[in-house]
C-alpha positions in Angstrom: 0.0 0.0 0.0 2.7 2.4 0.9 4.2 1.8 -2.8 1.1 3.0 -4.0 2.2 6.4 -3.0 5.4 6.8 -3.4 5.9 8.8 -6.8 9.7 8.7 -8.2 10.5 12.5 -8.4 12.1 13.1 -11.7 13.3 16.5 -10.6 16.3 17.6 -12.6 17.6 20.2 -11.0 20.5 20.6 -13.9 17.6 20.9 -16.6 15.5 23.5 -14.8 18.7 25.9 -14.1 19.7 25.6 -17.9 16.2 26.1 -19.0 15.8 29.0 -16.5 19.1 30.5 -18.1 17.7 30.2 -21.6 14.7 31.7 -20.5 16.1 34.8 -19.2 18.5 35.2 -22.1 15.6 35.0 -24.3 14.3 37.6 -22.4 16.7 40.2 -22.0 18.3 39.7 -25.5 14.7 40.3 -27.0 14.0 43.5 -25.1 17.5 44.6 -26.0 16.8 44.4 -29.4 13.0 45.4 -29.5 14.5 48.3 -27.5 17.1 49.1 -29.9 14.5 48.8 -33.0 12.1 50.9 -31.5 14.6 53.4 -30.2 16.2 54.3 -33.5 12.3 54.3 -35.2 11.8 57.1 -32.7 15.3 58.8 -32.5 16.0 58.0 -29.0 19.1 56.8 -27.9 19.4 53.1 -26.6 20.7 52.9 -22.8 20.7 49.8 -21.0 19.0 51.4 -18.1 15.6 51.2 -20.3 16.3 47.4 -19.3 17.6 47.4 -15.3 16.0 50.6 -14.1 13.2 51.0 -11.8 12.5 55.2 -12.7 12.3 54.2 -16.4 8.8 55.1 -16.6 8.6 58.2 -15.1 10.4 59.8 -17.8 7.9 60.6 -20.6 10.6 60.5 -23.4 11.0 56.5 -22.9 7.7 55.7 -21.4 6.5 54.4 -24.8 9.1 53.1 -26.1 9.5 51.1 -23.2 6.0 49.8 -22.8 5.8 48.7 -26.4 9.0 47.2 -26.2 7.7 45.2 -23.2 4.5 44.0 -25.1 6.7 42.7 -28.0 9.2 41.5 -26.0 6.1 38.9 -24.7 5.8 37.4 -28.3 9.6 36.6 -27.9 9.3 35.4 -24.3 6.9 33.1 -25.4 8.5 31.8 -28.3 11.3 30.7 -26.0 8.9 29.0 -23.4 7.5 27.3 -26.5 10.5 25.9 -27.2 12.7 25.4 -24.2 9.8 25.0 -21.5 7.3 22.8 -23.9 5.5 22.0 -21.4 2.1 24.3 -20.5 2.2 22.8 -16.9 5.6 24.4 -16.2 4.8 28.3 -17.6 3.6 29.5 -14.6 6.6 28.7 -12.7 9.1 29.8 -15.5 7.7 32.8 -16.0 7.1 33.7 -12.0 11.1 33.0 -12.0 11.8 34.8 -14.4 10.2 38.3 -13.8 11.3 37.5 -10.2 15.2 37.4 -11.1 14.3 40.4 -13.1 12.8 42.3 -10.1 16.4 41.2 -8.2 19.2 42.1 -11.0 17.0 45.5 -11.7 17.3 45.6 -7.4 21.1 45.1 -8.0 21.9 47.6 -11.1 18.9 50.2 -10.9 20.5 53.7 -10.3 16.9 55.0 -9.3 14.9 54.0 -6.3 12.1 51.4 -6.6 9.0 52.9 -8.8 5.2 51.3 -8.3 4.6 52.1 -11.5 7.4 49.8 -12.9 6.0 47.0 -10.5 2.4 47.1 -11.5 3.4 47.1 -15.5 5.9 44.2 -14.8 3.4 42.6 -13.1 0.4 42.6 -15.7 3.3 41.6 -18.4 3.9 39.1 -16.7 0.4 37.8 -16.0 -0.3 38.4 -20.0 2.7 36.2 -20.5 1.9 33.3 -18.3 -1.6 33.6 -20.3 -0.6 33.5 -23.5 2.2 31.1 -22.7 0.4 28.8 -21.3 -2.3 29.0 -24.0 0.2 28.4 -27.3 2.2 25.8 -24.8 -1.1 23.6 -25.1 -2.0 24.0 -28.1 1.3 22.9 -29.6 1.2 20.0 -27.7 -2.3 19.2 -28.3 -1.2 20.4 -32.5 1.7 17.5 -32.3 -0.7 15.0 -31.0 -3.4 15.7 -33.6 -1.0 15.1 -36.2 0.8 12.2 -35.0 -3.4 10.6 -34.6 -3.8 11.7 -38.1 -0.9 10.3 -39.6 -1.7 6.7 -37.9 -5.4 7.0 -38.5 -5.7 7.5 -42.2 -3.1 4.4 -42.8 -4.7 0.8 -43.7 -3.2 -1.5 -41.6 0.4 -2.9 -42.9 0.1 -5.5 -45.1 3.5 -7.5 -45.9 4.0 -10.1 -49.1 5.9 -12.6 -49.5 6.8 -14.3 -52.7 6.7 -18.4 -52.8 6.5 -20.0 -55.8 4.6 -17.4 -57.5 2.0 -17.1 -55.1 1.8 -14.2 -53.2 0.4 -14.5 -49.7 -0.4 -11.8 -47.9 0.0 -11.1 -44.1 -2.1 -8.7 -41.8 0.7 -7.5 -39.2 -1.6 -6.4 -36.0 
């Protein structure tokens, strides 16, 4: 009875640090270049503290830019959970540790003192991004599986022939 409940744990911590890495590359190499693209649309000029810093949207210059960045930057956060996380289960926790190590390296480099503003945007990004995340993570599972029943479903079953004496005799492999 006791072996009923015991569930092997197929926690890889090695896997979920690497993935968690990928993650926040993804992350902060799209809004570095979604910054930089919409920066020299404008004719602003690109600082990195439109990434790390807390006071970013109090200036009205790079308010904008920085939002909209933000929003794009979801389309490439999700991409990456697509493919490195896979999994729909796991986008919740991905994405919570991600805007969380966020929060703590823009803690670490922001010259400017922490900004509600910055916290309540971060925190609806981040709430759209576990939503859509989740929502494309199941349905490209749920798109593999359809295909793999369709391509298994339209097949007759196997039929193998075998050649003796100029007969053929046919075989239904089950």
């Amino acid at each position: 009875m006791k072996e009923r409940f015991k569930k092997k744990d197929n926690f890889n911590s090695k896997m979920i640090l690497t993935q968690l890495f990928s993650l926040l590359c993804t992350y902060y190499s799209g809004l570095i270049v979604v910054c930089l693209f919409l920066d020299f649309a404008v004719g602003l000029q690109f600082h990195l503290g439109q990434v790390w810093d807390f006071g970013i949207y109090s200036h009205d210059t790079y308010f904008s830019v920085n939002l909209l960045s933000n929003i794009f930057n979801i389309l490439v956060v999700v991409s990456g959970l697509i493919f490195i996380v896979v999994k729909g289960s796991k986008v919740l926790d991905f994405v919570f540790s991600l805007y969380l190590w966020h929060f703590l390296i823009c803690c670490i480099l922001s010259s400017s003192e922490f900004n509600k503003l910055w916290l309540i945007i971060n925190t609806i990004l981040s709430i759209l991004t576990i939503l859509l995340g989740e929502y494309l993570c199941v349905r490209f599972d749920q798109q593999d599986t359809l295909i793999i029943d369709r391509l298994f479903k339209n097949k007759k079953k196997p039929v193998a022939e075998h050649k003796r004496n100029d007969d053929i005799i046919k075989i239904n492999i089950q």
